[in-house]
N, C-alpha and C positions, 0 to 999 in steps of 0.2 A: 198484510202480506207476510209470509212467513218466510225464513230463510233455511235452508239445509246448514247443519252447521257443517264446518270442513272437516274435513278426516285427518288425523294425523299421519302426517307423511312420516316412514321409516325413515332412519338415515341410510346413507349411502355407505356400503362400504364393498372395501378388496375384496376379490375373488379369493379363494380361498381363508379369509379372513387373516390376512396375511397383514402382520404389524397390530393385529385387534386387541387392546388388554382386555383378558376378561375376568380376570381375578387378579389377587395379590398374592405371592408365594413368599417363602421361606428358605426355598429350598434347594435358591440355585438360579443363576441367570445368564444367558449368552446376550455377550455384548458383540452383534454382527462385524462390525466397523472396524471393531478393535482386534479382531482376531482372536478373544478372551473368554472363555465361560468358564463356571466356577460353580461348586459343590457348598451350601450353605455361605460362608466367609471364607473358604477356601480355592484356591488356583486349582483347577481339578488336571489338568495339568504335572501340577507340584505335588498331587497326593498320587500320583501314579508314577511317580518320577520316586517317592522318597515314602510311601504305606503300603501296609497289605491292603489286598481287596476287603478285608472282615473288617480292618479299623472306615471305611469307607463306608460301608454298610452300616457299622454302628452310628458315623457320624449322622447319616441319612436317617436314619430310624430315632435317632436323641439329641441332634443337633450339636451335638461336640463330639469330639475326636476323645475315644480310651485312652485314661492311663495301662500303665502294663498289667495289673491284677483285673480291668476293667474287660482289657482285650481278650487276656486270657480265657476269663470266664466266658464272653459272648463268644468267642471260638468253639470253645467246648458244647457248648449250648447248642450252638447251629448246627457242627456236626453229628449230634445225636438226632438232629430231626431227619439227616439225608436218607433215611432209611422209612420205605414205601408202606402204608398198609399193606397189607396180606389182600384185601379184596382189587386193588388199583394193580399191583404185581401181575396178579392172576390177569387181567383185564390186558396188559399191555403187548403179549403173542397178538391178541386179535386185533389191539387197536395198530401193530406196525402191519398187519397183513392187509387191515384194509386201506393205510397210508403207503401202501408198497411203491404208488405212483408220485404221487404228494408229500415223501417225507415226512421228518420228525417234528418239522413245525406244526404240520396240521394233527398229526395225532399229540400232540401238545395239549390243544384244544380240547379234544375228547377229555385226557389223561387229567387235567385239569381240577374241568366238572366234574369226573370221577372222584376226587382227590377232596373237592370240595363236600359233595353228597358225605362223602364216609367217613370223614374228618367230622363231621356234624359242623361245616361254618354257617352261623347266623349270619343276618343281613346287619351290615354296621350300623345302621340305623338304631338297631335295637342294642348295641354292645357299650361299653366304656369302650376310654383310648387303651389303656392294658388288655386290654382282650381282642379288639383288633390287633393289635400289634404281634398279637398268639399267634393269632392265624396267618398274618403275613409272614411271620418268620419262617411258619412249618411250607406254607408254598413256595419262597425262595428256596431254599433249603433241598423241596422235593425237587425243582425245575432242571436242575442238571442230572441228577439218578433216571427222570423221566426221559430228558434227551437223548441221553445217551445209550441208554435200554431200548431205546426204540431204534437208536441208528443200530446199533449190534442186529437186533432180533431182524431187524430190513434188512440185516450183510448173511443172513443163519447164522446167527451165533448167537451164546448166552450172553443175557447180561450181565455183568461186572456188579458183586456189591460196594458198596461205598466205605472206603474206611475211614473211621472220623478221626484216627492218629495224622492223616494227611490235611493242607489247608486248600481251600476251597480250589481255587485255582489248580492244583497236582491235584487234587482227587476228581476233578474234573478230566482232564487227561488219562488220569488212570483206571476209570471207570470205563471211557472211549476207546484207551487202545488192548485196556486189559496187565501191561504192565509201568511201572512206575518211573515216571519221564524225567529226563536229564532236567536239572536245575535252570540249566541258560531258558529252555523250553518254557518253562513254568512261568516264570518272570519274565518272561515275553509274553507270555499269554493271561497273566496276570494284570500286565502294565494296560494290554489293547482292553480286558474287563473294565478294568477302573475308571478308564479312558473314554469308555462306555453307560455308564450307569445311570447318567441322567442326560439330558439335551434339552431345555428348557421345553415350552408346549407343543412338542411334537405332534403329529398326527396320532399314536398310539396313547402316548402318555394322556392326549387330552380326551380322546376316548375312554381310554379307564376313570378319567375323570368324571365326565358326564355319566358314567353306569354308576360312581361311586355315588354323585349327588343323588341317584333314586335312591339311595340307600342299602343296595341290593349289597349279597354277602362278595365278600373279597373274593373267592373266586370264580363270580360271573365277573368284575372287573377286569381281573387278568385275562380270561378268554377273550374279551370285546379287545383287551390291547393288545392280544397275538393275532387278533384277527386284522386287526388296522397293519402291525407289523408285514404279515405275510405278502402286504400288494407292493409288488418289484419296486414302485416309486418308493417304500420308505425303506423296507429294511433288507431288500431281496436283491443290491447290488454290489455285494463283496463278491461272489461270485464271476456276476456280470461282469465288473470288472478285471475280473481275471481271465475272461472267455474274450474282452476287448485283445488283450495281449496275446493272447494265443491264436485272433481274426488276422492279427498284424501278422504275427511271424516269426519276423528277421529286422533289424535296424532298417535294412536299406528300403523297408516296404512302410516307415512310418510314416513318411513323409506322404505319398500318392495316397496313402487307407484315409489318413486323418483329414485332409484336403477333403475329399469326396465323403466322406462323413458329413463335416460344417457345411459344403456346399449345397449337400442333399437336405438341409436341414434336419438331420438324426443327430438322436442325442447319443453325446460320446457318453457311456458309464464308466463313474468313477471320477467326474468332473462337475463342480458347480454345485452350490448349496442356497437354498432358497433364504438365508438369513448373513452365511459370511460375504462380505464385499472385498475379504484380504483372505489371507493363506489360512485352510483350516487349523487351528493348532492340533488338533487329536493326529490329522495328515502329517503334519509334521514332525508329530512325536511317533509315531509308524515309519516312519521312514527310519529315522533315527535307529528303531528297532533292527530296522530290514538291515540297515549299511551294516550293523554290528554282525550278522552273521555273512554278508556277502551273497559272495555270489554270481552268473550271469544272469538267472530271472530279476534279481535287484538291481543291475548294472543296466537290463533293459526296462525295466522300468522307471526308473530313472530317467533312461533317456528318451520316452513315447512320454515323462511327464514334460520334459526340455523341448521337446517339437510341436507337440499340443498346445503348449503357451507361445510357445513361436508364432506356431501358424495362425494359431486367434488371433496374437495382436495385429497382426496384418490383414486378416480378412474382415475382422470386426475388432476396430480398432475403439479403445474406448468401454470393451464391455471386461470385464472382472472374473477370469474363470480361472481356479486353481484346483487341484486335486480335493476330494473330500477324503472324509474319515475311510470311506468305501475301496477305495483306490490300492494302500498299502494294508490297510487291514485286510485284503485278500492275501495281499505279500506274507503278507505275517505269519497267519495263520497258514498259506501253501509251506512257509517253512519248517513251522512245528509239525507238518504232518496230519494236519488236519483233514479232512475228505471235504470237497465242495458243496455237498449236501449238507453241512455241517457249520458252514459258514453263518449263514441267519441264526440259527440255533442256539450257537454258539454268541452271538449276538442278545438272542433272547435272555439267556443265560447271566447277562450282565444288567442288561435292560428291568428285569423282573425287581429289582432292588428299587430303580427309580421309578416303579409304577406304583408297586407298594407305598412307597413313602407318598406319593402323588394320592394315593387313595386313602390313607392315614389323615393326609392333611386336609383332602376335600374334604373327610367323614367327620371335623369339626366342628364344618356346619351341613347345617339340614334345608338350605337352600337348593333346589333343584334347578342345574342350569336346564332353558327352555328358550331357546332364540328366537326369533320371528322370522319369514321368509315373505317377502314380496312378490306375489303373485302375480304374473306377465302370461296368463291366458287368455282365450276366449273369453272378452266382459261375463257376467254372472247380474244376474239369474236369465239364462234363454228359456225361450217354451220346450218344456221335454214332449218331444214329439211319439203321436201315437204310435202304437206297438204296429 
């Protein structure tokens, strides 16, 4: 008698693959619990508190922080890449015309591929770590010239070229508004970049990951991470959050809005992270920003954060819900003067550093992540029935 031998049964795991390790990094890790996460051996925190965004970038790209001749030079280096081909330039009238509805994130995407095609990027697969590393510098580099050309060309107007005597961050600004932004501005928008740059395996970050491991060239990685970026659930709620505050009001309306919000079961945006169980620290370090300039939009936001935790703990008592990164980083950037449309983008902007390096480090190796799925259909094989 013969026996069928048994199948190997998957393991079980989380929806979302939430808590899953599936690699080992280098490069950075949030500690949920702790309310902690950190840039290589750094309090990323502390490097936004006390670095430029370029010493940030380097650290990400070489795993230690420049000395001053070190910094100098990768400064000078990147700024000479913010400047577009001549064939991607031409391209990007038609690519904001036909993002006219969809904004600068989705012609991101196009602008990109474009960027990639004409740049001649190979697949990392085929490169050394020095020659990846080329290539990822000149796409950081291009991703904010690209934004910001396309938010102008979307409003009618020229784009702004880049000047590389500016640092990332002001020339960032000043390419968006066209002229050259007060200091406090910069270093507000500086702090929320840095503040930004990596989030341990994200839903984009680990996207670029998995297109890195086919060994495809760096920029089809970046597209597949702006593409994960774009869905409201990961990077599309600074905004949102700021559209919550303007549904409220007035003070005296925060109380009944927010009530019938949690009652209805809708999610409030700009509250709750699928990994902190304590106070976001990036939130906390935005706020900080916000009180320094003031104001009544920070005065009420402030207090719809004061009532929101109120009122959870009393209706759902037990559960852990504090503002996220999303919440004051709308604050922020509403008070540099940024446009709403501008917000994710401007997000992306910082984000493009930690994907890079995310695709650097996957392209190490040449293992191809490739997961399994548990099939829960119709048993297999039925009779396909005749036509």
């Amino acid at each position: 008698m013969t026996t069928t031998p048994a199948v190997p049964t998957a393991p079980a795991v989380p929806r979302g693959l939430a808590g899953v390790v599936v690699t080992d990094t280098a490069l950075g890790d949030v500690r949920g619990r702790e309310g902690f996460y950190h840039y290589r051996q750094y309090s990323a925190i502390e490097l936004a508190r006390t670095r430029s965004f370029e010493d940030v970038w380097y650290l990400m790209f070489h795993g230690e922080l420049p000395d001053r001749a070190a910094a100098a030079d990768f400064t000078a280096r990147t700024a000479r890449l913010r400047v577009l081909p001549a064939d991607v330039r031409e391209a990007l009238p038609a690519i904001a015309r036909a993002g006219a509805v969809s904004g600068p994130l989705a012609g991101l995407r196009t602008a990109l591929s474009l960027l990639g095609a004409s740049a001649g990027f190979r697949p990392v697969y085929d490169l050394d770590a020095e020659s990846r590393r080329t290539d990822a510098l000149a796409a950081c580099a291009a991703v904010p010239t690209i934004l910001t050309a396309l938010q102008r060309l979307g409003q009618g107007l020229e784009p702004v070229e880049p000047r590389a005597d500016l640092p990332y961050a002001a020339n960032y600004l000043y390419m968006l508004t066209g002229s050259e932004p007060e200091p406090a501005r910069v270093r507000a928008i500086e702090r929320y970049l840095i503040s930004t740059v990596d989030h341990g395996f994200n839903a984009s970050t680990f996207t670029a990951r998995v297109v890195a491991s086919t060994g495809a060239d760096l920029a089809a990685c970046l597209v597949a991470a702006v593409g994960a970026l774009s869905g409201p659930l990961h990077g599309g709620a600074p905004s949102r959050a700021l559209d919550t505050l303007d549904a409220i009001g007035t003070p005296d309306r925060i109380d009944g809005w927010i009530r019938e919000q949690v009652l209805s079961g809708r999610r409030i945006m700009g509250f709750g992270h699928p990994v902190y169980r304590t106070e976001d620290p990036r939130s906390r370090m935005l706020k900080s920003i916000a009180q320094e300039s003031g104001g009544p939009l920070v005065d009420f936001a402030v207090e719809v954060e004061r009532q929101v935790e109120a009122i959870l703990a009393e209706l759902k008592p037990g559960r852990e819900l504090h503002t996220n990164v999303e919440f004051y980083a709308g604050v922020v950037m509403e008070l540099c003067g940024l446009p709403r449309a501008m917000f994710t983008p401007t997000f992306a902007a910082a984000r493009v550093i930690g994907w890079s390096a995310n695709i650097l480090e996957q392209a190490e190796h040449s293992k191809i992540i490739r997961p399994a799925a548990r099939y829960s259909g119709t048993p297999a094989p039925q009779p396909v029935p005749a036509p």
